[in-house]
C-alpha positions, 0 to 999 in steps of 0.5 A: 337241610340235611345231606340226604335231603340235599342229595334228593332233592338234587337228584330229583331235578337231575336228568336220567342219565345222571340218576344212573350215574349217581346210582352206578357210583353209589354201588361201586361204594357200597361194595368197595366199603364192605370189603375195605380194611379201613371201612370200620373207620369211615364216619366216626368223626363229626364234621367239626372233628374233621374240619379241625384235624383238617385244620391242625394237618394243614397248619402242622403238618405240611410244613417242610423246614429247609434248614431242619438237617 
């Protein structure tokens, strides 16, 4: 199942008023999205280019060495 399918169906079982909010939010995006300097970058990983930069920031990145200086 794809995300959109996942979000629809879950939407589909969700009460009005969290529809709304959903929507309401979704809109807020959209409109930041279009104007945002770094929008032209959103979605050019995969999910498993993702989860792999996700992995090597979390295994080399955040390492702080005390006895560096």
């Amino acid at each position: 199942m794809t995300n959109r399918e996942q979000l629809i169906q879950e939407l589909e079982q969700a009460p009005d008023d969290l529809v709304q909010v959903v929507l309401d939010f979704l809109h807020r995006v959209k409109a930041i999205r279009k104007n945002h300097p770094l929008a032209k970058f959103a979605g050019i990983l995969s999910d498993s280019e993702a989860e792999d930069l996700q992995r090597t920031i979390v295994a080399e990145c955040r390492q702080v060495d005390l006895n560096e200086w």
